[in-house]
MINUMAR-361976 format. One line per 8 residues: number of its first residue (from 1); their letters; for each residue x, y, z of C-alpha. Coordinates in steps of 0.02 Angstrom, whole numbers, plus 32768, in hexadecimal, padded with zeros to 4 digits. Layout:
<recs>
NUM) A) X/Y/Z; ...
</recs>
This chain:
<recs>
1) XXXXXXXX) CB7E/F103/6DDE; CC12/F0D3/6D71; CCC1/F0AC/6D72; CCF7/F15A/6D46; CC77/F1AC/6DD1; CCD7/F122/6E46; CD76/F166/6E0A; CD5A/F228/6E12
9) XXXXXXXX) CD20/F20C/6ED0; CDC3/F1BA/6EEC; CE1D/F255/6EAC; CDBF/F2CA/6EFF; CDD1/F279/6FB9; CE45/F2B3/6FFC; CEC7/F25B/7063; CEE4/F29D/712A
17) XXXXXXXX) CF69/F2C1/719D; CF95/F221/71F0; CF56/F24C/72A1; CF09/F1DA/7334; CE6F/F211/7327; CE45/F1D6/7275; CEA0/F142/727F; CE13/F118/7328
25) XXXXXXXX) CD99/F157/72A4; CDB9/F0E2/7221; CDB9/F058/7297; CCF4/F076/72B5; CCEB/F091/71FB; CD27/EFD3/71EC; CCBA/EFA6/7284; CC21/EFF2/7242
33) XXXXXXXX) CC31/EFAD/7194; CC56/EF07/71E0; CCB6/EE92/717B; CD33/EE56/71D1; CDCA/EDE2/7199; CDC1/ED1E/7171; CE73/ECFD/7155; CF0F/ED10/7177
41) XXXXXXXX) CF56/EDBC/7164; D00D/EDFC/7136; D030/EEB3/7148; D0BB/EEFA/70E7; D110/EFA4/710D; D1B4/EFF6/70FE; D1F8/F088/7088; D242/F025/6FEA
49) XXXXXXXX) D21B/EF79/6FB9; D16C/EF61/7022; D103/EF52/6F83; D190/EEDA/6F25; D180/EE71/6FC8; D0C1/EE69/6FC2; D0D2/EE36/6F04; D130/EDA6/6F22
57) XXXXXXXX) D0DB/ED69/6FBD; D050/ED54/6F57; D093/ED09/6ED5; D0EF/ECA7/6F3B; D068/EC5D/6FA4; CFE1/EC3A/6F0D; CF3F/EC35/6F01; CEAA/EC9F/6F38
65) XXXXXXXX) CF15/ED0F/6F88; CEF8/EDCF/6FA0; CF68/EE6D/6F6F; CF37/EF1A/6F95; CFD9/EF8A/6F6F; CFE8/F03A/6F51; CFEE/F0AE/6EF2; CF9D/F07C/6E3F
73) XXXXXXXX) CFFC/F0B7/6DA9; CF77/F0B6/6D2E; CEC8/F080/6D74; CE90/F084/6E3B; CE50/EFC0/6E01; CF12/EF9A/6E07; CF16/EF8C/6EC6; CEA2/EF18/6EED
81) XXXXXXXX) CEA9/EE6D/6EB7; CE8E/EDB9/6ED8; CEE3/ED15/6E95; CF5A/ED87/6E20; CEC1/EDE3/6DD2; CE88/EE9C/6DF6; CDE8/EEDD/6E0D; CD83/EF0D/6D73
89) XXXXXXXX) CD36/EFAA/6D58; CC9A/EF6F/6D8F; CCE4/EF15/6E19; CD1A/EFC9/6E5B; CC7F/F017/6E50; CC0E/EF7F/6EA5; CCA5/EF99/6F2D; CC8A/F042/6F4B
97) XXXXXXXX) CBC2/F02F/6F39; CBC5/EFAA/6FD0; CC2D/F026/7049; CBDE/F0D5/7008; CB6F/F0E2/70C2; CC17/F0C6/711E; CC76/F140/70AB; CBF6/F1D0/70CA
105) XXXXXXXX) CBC9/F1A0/717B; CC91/F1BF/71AF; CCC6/F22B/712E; CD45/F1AD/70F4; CDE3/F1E1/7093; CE3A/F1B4/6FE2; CE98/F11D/7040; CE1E/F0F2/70C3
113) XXXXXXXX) CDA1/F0EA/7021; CE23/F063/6FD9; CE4D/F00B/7074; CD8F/EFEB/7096; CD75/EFAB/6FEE; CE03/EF4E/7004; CDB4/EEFB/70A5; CD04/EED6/7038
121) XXXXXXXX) CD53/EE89/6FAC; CDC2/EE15/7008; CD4D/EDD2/709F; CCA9/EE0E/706B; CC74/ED84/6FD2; CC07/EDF4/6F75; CC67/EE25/6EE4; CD01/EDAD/6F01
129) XXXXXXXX) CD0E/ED05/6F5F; CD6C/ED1C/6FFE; CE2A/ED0F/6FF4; CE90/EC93/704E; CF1E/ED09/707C; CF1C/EDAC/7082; CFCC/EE0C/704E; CF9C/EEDC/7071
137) XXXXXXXX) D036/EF5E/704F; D02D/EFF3/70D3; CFFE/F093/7076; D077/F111/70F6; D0CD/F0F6/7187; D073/F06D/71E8; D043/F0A6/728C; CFAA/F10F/725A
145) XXXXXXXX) CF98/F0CA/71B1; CEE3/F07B/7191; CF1F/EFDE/7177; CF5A/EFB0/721A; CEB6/EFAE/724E; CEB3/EF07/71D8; CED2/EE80/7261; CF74/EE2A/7235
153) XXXXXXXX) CFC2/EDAA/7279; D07A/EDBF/71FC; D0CA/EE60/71FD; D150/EE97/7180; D1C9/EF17/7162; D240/EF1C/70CE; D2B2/EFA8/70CA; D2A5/F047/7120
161) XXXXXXXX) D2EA/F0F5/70F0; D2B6/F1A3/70E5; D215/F1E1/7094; D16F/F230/70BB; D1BA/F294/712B; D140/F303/7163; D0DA/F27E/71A4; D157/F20A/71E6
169) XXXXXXXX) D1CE/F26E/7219; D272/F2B6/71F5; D2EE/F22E/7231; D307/F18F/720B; D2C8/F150/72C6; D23D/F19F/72BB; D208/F160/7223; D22E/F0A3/7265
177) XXXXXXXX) D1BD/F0B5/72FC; D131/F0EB/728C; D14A/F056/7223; D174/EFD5/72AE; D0DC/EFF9/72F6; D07F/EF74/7289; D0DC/EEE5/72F8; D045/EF18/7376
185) XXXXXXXX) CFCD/EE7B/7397; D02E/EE2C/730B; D074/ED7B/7322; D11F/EDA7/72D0; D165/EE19/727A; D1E3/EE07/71E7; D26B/EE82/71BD; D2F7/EE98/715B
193) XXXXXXXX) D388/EEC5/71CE; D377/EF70/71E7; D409/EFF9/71DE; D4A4/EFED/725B; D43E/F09C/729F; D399/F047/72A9; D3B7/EFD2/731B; D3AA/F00C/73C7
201) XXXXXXXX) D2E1/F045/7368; D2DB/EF90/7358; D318/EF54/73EC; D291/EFDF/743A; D1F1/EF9D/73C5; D222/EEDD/740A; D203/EF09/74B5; D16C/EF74/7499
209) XXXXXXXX) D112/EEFF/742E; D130/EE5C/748D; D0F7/EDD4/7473; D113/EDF9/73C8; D1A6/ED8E/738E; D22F/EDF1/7324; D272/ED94/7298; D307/EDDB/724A
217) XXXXXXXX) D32F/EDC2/718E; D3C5/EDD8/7129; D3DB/EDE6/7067; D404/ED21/7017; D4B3/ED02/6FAB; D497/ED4A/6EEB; D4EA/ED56/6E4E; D4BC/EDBD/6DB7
225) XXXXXXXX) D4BD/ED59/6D11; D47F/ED82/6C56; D3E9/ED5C/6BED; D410/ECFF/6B5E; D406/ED6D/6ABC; D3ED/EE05/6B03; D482/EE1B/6B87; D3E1/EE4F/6C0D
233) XXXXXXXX) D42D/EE36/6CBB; D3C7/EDC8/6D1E; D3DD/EDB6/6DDE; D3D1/ED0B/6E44; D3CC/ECF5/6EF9; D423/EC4E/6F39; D3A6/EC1B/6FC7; D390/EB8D/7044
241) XXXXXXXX) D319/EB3B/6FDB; D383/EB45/6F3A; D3B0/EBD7/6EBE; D33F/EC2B/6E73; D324/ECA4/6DD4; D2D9/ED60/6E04; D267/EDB0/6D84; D28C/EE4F/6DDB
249) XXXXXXXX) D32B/EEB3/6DE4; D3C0/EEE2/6E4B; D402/EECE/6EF4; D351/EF08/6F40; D30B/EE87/6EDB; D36C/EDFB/6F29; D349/EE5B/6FCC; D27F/EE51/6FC4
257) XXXXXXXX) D284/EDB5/6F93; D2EB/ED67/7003; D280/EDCD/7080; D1E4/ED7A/7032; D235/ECB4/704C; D255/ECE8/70FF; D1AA/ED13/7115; D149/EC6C/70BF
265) XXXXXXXX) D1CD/EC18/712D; D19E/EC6A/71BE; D0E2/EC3B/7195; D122/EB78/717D; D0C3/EBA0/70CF; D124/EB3C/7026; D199/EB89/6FCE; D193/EB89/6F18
273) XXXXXXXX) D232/EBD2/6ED4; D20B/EBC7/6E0D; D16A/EC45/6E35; D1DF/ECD1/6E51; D217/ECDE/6D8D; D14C/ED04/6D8D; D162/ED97/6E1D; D141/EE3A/6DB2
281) XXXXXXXX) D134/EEE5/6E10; D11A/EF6F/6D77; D174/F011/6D78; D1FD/EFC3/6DD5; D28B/EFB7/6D45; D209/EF7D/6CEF; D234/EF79/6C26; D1B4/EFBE/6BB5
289) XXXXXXXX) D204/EF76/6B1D; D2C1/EF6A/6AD0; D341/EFBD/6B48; D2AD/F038/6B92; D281/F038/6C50; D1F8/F079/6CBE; D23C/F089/6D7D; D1E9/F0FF/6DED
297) XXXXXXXX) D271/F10E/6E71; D241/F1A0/6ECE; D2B4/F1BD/6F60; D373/F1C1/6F72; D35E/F0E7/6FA0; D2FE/F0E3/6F1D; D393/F127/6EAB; D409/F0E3/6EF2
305) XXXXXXXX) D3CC/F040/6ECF; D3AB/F06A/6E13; D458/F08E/6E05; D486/EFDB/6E4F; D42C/EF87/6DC7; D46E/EFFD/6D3E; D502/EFDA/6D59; D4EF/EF30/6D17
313) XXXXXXXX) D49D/EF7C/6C69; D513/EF8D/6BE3; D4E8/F02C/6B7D; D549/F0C0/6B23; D4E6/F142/6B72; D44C/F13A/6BEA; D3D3/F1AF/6BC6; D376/F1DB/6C77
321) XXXXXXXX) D2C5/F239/6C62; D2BD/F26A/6D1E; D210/F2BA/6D75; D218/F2D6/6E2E; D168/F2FA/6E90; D15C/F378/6F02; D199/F36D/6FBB; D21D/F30D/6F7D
329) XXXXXXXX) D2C9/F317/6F9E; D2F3/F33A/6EDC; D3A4/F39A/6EFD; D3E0/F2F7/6F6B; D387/F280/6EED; D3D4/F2D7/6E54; D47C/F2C1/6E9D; D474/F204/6E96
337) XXXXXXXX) D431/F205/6E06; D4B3/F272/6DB6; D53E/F1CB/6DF3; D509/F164/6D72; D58A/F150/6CED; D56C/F1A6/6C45; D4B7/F1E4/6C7D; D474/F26D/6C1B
345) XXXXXXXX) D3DF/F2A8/6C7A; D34A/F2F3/6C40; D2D0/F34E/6CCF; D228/F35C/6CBE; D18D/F363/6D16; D10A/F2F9/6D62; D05C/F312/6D2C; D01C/F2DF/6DF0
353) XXXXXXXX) D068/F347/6E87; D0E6/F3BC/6DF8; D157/F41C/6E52; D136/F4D9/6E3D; D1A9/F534/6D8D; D21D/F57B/6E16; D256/F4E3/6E5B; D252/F498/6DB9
361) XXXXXXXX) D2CB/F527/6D92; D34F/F501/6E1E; D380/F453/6DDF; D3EF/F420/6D68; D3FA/F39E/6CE4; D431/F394/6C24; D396/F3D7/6BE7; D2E2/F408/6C40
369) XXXXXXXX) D24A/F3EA/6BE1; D195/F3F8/6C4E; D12F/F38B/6BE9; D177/F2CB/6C25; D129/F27C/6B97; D18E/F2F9/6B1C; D228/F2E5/6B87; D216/F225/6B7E
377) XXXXXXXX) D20D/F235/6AA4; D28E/F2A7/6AAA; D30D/F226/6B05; D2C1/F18A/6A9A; D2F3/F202/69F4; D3A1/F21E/6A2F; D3C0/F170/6A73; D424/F10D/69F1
385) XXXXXXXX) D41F/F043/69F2; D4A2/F032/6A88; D458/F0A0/6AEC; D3C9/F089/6B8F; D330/F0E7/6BB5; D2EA/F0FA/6C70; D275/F167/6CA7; D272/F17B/6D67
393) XXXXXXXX) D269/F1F9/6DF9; D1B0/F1D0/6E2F; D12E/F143/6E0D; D098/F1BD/6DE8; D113/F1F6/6D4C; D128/F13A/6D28; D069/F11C/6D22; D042/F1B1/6CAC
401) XXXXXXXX) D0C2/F18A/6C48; D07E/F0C7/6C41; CFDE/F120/6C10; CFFA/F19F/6BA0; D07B/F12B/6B18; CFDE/F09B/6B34; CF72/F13A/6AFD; CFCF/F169/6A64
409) XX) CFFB/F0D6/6A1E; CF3D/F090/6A04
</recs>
């Protein structure tokens, strides 16, 4: 077997409905395969900002520490790693070699594939030594998501809104309880304080999962300053341990990280402000050279927080090359989108989950093109020196994009 074989298995496995039963199944999938957990555990979920908040907890507490986020952008090998490495190729395919009896035996699924891995490459020392911490991003939801089954002892949420709908459900309670529910047989649970809405769902989880202690967290002091040279703005959060640099951008940066300090400082764990300059989290405002960004925003949060940041750019005209996957609310997206100041934005559409040509046909931008990577040289031809680039509107787009302009510039 090779890495591509590993990879076209992946595809093909399907993920499930989040339902009861299969979460009960993958717990005997785990059980059966037996390796269990060595260290301690953090579980990170919410609905924006849960895999910047894994990033920097692992940055930010060194070391042979574990990351498993999701979803990859160009290679599956992207969310596994250990001590700021990810998995080879080879890696990937000796992973999926040692759980191939469990995977067949229960009929495992795309995520429960990855999760397992996940659980052999961290704890089971055959292809990696075992990590000292473990920091594992939720995939959806939390409740029934297979990596609650990961005994935890830290729970965290960073910010919650509405997305994945038809799993979660379609309010913003609903959503909560499925995500809260990772405080169960935790020690504590860290959150970012939640909505004035949300807090009665709070209030609710705190009694339910008792003894679980609730620790509330609120975003530190910032101020937005400029790279030298290039007039970049660059965020810094003013925290109890001293001010500190972000690598990342925007008010949700300063929000995930100071989510992140309260975390390490809930663990009594060091806290090394100068690592978080070293924090990156890619296709999140992430520049792919001169005055061009990748940020794969993908709900109306998501946008709204682009806009935040862009609104400490300087540019002429902002060229936005916008793809929107399907089941997502691209009419309500779109209108945020269409707030940014002297936005001229170019639709397109995503290679992975593409809405159908009729939806396509319904929105309205400056100009539609289908092929992203032609709509994305089409706005880098018209954009003149003062001008910004960002693609956005879904990370899959983000990752292909990544891919193909690696592709064609060999």
């Amino acid at each position: 077997m090779n890495y591509r074989d590993v990879v076209e298995i992946l595809k093909v496995s399907q993920d499930r409905p989040a339902r009861d039963e299969r979460f009960d199944t993958f717990k005997r999938a785990v059980s059966f395969y037996g390796v269990q957990p060595t260290s301690e555990v953090i579980l990170v979920a919410g609905t924006n900002g849960k895999g910047t908040v894994s990033a920097t907890l692992a940055k930010l507490l060194g070391g042979n520490v574990g990351l498993f986020t999701s979803p990859h952008l160009i290679e599956p090998t992207e969310r596994i790693s250990t001590n700021g490495r990810d998995l080879e190729p080879s890696e990937l395919v000796r992973a999926y070699e040692l759980i191939e009896e469990t995977v067949r035996k229960f009929d495992l699924s795309h995520f429960e594939i990855l999760t397992l891995m996940m659980i052999e490459v961290f704890w089971g020392g055959r292809i990696r030594p075992p990590v000292d911490h473990a920091v594992v991003e939720v995939g959806v939801g939390g409740r029934l998501d297979p990596t609650r089954v990961i005994p935890h002892s830290t729970a965290v949420i960073a910010r919650i809104g509405m997305d994945h709908e038809a799993i979660l459900g379609h309010t913003l309670s609903a959503i909560a309880r499925e995500k809260l529910a990772i405080a169960e047989d935790a020690e504590r649970l860290i959150y970012m304080k939640p909505q004035s809405e949300l807090q009665s769902v709070f209030d609710e989880a705190r009694s339910l999962y008792a003894p679980c202690e609730f620790i509330e967290a609120l975003p530190f002091d910032s101020a937005v300053g400029r790279e030298p040279g290039s007039g970049v703005p660059v965020w810094s959060v003013q925290t109890p341990w001293g001010e500190a640099p972000l690598a990342l951008k925007g008010a949700r940066a300063v929000e995930n990280t100071s989510l992140a300090l309260e975390v390490m400082n809930a663990l009594g764990a060091p806290i090394e402000l100068n690592r978080l300059r070293e924090v990156k989290w890619p296709g999140r405002m992430e520049c792919i050279r001169e005055r061009v960004y990748f940020s794969g925003d993908h709900n109306e949060q998501g946008v709204e927080s682009l806009r935040e940041i862009l609104a400490h750019f300087d540019y002429e005209t902002l060229w936005l090359v916008v793809g929107i996957g399907k089941g997502k609310p691209a009419e309500a997206m779109l209108e945020h989108y269409r707030k940014i100041p002297r936005a001229k934005i170019i639709l397109t559409k995503t290679y992975f989950r593409q809405i159908s040509d009729p939806e396509f046909a319904q929105l309205n931008g400056d100009l539609k093109i289908d092929d992203a990577y032609e709509a994305l040289q089409q706005a880098l031809a018209q954009a003149k020196p003062k001008d910004l680039v960002v693609v956005s509107g879904s990370l899959y787009l983000v990752g292909d994009l990544k891919r193909l302009m690696s592709e064609r510039s060999r």
